[in-house]
BAKEBA-8022 format. One record per residue (C-alpha): x negated, y negated, z; residue number from 1. Coordinates in steps of 0.1 Angstrom, whole numbers, plus 5000, padded with zeros to 4 digits. Each point is the difference from the previous one (the first is absolute). Layout:
BEGIN
R / X / Y / Z / NUM
...
***
This chain:
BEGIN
R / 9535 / 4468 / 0747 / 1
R / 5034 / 5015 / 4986 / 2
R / 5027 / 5001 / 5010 / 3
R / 5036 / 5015 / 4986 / 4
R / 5034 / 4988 / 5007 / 5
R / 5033 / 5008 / 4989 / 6
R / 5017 / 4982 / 4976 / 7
R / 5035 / 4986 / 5012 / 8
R / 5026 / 4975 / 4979 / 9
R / 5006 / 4967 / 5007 / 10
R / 5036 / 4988 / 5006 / 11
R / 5022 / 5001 / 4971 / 12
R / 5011 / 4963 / 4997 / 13
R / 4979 / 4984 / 4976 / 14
R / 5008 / 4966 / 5017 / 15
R / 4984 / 5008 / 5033 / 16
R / 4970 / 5014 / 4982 / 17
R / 4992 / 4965 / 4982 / 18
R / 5011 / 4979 / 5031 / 19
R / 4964 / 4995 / 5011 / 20
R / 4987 / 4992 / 4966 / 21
R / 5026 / 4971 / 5001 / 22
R / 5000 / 4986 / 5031 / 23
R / 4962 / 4998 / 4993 / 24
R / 5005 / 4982 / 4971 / 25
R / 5022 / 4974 / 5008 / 26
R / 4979 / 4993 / 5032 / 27
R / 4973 / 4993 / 4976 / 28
R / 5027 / 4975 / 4982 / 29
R / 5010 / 4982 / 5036 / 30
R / 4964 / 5004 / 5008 / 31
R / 4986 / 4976 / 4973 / 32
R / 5000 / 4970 / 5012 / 33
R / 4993 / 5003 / 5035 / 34
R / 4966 / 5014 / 4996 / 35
R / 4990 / 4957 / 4990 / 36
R / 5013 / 4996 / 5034 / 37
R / 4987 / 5021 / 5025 / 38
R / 4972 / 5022 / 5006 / 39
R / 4990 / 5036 / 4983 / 40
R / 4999 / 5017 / 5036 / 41
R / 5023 / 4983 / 5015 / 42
R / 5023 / 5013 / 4974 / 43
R / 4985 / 5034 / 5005 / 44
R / 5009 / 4999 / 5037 / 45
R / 5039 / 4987 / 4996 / 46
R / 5005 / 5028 / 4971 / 47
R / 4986 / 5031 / 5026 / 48
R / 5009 / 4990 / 5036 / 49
R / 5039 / 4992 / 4996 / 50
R / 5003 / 5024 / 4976 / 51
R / 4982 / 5027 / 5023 / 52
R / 5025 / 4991 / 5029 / 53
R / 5028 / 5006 / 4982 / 54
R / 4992 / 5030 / 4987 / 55
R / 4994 / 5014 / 5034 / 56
R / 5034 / 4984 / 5011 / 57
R / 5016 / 5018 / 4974 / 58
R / 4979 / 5035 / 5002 / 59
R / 5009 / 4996 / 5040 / 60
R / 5039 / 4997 / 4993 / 61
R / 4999 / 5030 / 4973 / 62
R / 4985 / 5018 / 5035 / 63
R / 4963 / 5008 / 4976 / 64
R / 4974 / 5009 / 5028 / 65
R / 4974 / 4980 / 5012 / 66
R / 4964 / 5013 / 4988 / 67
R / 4985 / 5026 / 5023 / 68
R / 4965 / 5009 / 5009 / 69
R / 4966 / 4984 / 4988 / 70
R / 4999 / 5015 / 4965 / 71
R / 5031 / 4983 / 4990 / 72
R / 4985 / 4969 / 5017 / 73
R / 4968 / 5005 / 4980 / 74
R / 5017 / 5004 / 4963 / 75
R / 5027 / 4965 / 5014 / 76
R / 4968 / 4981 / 5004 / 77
R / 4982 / 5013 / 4967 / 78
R / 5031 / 4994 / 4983 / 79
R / 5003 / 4964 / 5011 / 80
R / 4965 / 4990 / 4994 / 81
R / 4999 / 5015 / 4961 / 82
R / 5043 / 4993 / 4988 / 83
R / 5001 / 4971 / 5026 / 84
R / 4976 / 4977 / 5011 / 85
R / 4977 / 5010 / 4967 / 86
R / 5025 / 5002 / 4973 / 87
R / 5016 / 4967 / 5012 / 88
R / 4970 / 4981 / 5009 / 89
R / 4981 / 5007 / 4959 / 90
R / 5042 / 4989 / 4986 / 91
R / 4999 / 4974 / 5022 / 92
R / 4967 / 4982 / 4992 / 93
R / 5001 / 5014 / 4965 / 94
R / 5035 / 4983 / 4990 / 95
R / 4976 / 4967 / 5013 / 96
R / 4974 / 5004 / 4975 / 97
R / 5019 / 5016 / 4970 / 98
R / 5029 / 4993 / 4977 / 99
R / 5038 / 5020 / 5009 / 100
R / 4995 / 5019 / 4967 / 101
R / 4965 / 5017 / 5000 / 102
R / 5005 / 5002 / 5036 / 103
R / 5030 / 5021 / 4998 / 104
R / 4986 / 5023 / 4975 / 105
R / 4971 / 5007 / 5021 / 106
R / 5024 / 5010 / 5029 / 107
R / 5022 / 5014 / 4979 / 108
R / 4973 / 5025 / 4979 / 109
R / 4998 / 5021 / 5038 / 110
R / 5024 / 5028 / 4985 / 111
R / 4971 / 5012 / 4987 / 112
R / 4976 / 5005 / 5030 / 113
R / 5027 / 5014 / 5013 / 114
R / 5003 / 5026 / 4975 / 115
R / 4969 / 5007 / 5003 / 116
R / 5001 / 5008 / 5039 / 117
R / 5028 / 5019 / 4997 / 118
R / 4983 / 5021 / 4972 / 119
R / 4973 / 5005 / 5027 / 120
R / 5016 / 5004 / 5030 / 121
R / 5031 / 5016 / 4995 / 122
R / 4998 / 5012 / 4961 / 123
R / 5028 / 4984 / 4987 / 124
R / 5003 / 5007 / 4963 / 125
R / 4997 / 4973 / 4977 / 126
R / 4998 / 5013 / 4968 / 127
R / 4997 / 4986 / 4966 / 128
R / 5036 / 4980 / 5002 / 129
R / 4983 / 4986 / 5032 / 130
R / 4973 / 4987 / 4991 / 131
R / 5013 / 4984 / 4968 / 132
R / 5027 / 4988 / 5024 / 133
R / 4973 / 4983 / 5022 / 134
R / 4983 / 4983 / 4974 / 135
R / 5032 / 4983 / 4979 / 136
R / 5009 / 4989 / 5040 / 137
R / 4967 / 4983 / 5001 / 138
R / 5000 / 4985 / 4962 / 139
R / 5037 / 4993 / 5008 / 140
R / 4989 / 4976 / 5030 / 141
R / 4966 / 4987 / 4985 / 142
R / 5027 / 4990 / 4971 / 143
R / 5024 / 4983 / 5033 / 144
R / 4970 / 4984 / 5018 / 145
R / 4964 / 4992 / 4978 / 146
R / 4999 / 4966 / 4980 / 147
R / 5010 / 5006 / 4969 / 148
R / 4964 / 4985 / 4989 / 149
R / 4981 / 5034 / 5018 / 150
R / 5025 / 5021 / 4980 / 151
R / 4993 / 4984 / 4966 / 152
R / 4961 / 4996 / 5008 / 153
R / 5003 / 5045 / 4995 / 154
R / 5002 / 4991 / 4970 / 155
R / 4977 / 4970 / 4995 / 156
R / 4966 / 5014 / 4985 / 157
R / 4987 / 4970 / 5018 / 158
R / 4983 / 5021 / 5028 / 159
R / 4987 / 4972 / 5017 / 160
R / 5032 / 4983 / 5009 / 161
R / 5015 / 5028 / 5013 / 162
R / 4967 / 5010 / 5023 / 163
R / 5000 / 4962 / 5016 / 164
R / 5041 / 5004 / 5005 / 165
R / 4994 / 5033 / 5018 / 166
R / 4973 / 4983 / 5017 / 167
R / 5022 / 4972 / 5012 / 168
R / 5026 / 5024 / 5012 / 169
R / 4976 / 5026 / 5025 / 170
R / 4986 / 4966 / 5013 / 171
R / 5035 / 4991 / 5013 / 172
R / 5025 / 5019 / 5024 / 173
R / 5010 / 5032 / 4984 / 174
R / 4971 / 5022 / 5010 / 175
R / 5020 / 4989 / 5039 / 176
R / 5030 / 5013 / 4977 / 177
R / 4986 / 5033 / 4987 / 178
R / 4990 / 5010 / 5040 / 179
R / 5033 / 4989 / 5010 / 180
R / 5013 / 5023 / 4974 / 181
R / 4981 / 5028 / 5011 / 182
R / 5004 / 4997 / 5038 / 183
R / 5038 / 4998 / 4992 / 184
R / 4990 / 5037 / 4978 / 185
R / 4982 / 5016 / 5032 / 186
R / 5027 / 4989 / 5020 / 187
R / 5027 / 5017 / 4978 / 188
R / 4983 / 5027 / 5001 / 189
R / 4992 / 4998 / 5042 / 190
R / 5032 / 5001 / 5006 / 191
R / 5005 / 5039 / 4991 / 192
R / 4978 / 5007 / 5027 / 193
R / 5012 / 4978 / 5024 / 194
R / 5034 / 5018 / 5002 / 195
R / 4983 / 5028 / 5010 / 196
R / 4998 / 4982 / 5032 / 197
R / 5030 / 4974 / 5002 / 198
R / 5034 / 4987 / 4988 / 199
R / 4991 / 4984 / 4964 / 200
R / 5023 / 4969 / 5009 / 201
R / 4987 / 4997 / 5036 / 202
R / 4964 / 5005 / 4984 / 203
R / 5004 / 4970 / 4974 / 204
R / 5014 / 4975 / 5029 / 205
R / 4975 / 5008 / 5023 / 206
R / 4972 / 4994 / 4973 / 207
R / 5015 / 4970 / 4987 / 208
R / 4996 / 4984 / 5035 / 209
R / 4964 / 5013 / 5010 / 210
R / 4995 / 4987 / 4965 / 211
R / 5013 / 4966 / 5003 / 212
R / 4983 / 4995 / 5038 / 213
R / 4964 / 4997 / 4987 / 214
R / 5010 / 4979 / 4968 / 215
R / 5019 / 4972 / 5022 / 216
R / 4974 / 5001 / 5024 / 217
R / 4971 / 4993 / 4971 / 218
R / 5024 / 4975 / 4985 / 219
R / 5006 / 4978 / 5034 / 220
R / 4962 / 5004 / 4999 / 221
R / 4987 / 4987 / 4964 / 222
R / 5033 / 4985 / 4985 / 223
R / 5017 / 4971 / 5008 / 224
R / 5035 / 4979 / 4991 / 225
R / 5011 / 5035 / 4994 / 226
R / 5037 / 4990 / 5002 / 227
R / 5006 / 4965 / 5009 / 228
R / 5003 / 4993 / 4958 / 229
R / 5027 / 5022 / 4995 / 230
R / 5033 / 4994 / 4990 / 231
R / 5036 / 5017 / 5011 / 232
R / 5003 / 5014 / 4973 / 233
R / 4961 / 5012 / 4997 / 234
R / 5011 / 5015 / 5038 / 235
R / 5028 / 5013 / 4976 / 236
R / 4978 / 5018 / 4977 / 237
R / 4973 / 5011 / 5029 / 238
R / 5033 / 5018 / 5018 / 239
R / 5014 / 5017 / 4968 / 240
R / 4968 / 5014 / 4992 / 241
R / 4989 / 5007 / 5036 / 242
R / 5037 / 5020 / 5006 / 243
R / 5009 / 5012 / 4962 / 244
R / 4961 / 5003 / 4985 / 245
R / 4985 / 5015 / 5030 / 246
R / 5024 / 5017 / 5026 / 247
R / 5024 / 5017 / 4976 / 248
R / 4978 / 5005 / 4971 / 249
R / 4971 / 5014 / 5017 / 250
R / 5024 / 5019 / 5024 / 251
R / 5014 / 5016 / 4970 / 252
R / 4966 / 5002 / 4983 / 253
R / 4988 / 5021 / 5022 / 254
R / 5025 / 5020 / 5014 / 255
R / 5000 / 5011 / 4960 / 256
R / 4968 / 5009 / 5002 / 257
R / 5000 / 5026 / 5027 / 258
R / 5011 / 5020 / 4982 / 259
R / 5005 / 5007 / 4957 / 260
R / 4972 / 4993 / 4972 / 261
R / 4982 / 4965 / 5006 / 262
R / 4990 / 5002 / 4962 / 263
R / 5037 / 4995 / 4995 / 264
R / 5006 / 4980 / 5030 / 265
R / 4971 / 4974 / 4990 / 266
R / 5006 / 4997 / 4966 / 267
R / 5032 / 4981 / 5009 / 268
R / 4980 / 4972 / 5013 / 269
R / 4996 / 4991 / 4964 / 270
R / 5036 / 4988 / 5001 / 271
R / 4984 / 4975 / 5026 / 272
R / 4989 / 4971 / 4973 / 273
R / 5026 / 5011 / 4980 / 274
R / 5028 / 4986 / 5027 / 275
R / 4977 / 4972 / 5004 / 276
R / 4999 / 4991 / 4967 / 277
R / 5040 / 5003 / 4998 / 278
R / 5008 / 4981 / 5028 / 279
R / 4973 / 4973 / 4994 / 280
R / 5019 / 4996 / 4966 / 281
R / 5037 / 4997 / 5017 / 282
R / 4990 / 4978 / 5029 / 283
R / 4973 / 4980 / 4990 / 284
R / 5009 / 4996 / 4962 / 285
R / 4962 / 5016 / 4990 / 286
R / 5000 / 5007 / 4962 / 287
R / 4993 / 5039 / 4990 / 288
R / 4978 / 5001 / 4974 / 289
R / 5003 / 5032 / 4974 / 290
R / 4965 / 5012 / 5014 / 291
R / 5018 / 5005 / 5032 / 292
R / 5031 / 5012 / 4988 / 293
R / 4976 / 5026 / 4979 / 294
R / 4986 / 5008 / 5039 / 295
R / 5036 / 5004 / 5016 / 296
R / 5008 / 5025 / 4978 / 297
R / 4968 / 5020 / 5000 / 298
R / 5003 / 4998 / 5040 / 299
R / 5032 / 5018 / 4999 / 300
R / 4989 / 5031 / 4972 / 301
R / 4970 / 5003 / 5025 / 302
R / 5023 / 5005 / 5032 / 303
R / 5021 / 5021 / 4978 / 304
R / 4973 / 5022 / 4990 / 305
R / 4985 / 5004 / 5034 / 306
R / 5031 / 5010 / 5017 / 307
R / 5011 / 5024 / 4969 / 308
R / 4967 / 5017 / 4998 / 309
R / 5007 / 5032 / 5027 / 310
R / 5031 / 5003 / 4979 / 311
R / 4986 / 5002 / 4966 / 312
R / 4974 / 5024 / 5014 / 313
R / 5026 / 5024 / 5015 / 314
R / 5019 / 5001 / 4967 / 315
R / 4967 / 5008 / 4982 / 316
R / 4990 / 5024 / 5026 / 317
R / 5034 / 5015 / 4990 / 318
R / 4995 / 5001 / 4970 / 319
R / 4968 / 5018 / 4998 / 320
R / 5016 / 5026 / 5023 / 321
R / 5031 / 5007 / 4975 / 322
R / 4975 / 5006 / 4978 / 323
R / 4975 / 5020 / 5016 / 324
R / 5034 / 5022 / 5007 / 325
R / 5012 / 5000 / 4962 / 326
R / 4967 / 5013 / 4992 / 327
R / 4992 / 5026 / 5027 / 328
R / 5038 / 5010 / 4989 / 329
R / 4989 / 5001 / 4963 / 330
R / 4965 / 5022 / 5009 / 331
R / 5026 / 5022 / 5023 / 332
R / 5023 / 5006 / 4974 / 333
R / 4978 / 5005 / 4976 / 334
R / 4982 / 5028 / 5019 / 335
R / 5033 / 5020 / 5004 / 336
R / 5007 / 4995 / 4964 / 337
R / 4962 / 5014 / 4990 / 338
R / 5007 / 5030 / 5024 / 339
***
């Protein structure tokens, strides 16, 4: 199945574009520490359910409609159970079994699937900046987020070692990572169709709650102590990221993608670790090390390049039709001139 949409900009302020990308980040800063303390749905369920009410609060006072008829219904529900209740559940349980670094660079390397949907579904050129674009992103986070051992071992010709690293790592949580990665990639790519059938902003709140239901309910089920550990200033941290990392990001995320390339739009979640990295620097005094300062930069050429590439290819495209002119003007001329 294909399907072709228009292309339309995104808004002009380069600050509102990134706003998700940050807020994201920094909750995974406030987030940290309170994972030790509580429980991986549990977590899930505050991050979806308060967010998903204010969202609809807010979509209700901007006067967005309330979904109509069973088709909008049926793409809500979808779209809670793969963005939602799938995506959070595999980050959730992955962040348990993994370490913040390789976790986030699992999460982090969806730009791609979603390239690769939108190359499908909606044939969104990529092009050769693209693509190049893509792959310095994901070298520029590997650089942010792998141990610095796995990076050297490329270049160990001691085989053996680096098979029994890779081993240990696919026996732990990132393969929960990966599917969180691409459930988040499916659900990017979801919402196009959904606003075919409802408000993008009343869409996300209502699948951020039929999300959350089913998680709290398996968590009251099979977890326990979920919050009686936690600290004010862990209730602190829960509450930014529920309100800043969930209801405005993911309100902004996907009212952005409704609409405009999600090549583009993705490729910004990059900027993700990067903001993490930053702001785990500034407020918990965590040490940079030149690898990762090596990945920062590469991260920001690879946004660069992916957001400059329709650009580049209409001042080629240019190019070869000045030329084409000059020369059917030279053939022209020179058919007059041999007359």
């Amino acid at each position: 199945m294909q399907l072709k949409l228009s292309a339309s900009k995104f808004p002009p302020a380069p600050l509102v574009l990134i706003a998700p990308f940050f807020l994201w980040g920094t909750a995974m800063v406030a987030m940290k520490g309170v994972i030790a303390d509580t429980t991986p749905l549990f977590m899930a369920a505050v991050r979806l359910l308060p967010a998903g009410v204010l969202i609809l609060i807010t979509a209700t006072m901007m006067g967005k409609p309330q979904p109509k008829g069973w088709l909008a219904w049926l793409w809500i529900i979808l779209f809670a159970l793969v963005d939602g209740a799938l995506f959070q559940g595999f980050l959730a349980e992955g962040l348990v079994r993994t370490s913040a670094g390789l976790g986030s660079v699992m999460i982090d390397s969806q730009p791609l699937a979603v390239a690769l949907l939108s190359l499908w579904l909606f044939q969104e050129h990529i092009g050769l900046w693209g693509w190049l674009g893509l792959g310095l992103g994901v070298i520029g986070i590997s650089l942010i987020g792998l141990p610095h051992e796995l990076i050297f071992q490329f270049f160990d010709p001691n085989v053996n070692a680096s098979i029994g690293n890779w081993q240990d790592v696919l026996s732990s949580g990132e393969w929960l990572m990966l599917l969180a990665a691409l459930s988040m990639a499916v659900g990017t790519v979801m919402i196009r169709f959904v606003c075919r059938y409802a408000d993008p902003v009343m869409a996300t709140g209502w699948h951020m709650i039929l999300a959350g239901l089913p998680l709290w309910g398996i968590s009251s089920v099979v977890e326990s102590h979920q919050w009686q550990n936690l600290t004010i200033s862990e209730w602190m941290a829960l509450g930014y990221a529920t309100v800043f990392g969930s209801a405005i990001a993911y309100g902004l995320f996907f009212y952005f993608a409704s609409s405009g390339s999600l090549t583009s739009l993705s490729s910004l979640t990059f900027l993700t670790p990067v903001f993490a990295l930053l702001f785990g620097n500034l407020i918990l005094s965590e040490v940079l090390t030149p690898l990762q300062w090596v990945g920062v930069g590469l991260t920001l050429i690879s946004i660069y390049l992916i957001n400059q590439r329709d650009n580049w290819r209409g001042e080629n495209q240019k190019v070869t039709v000045s030329e084409e002119a000059t020369q059917q003007s030279a053939v022209l001329e020179t058919s007059i001139h041999g007359r």
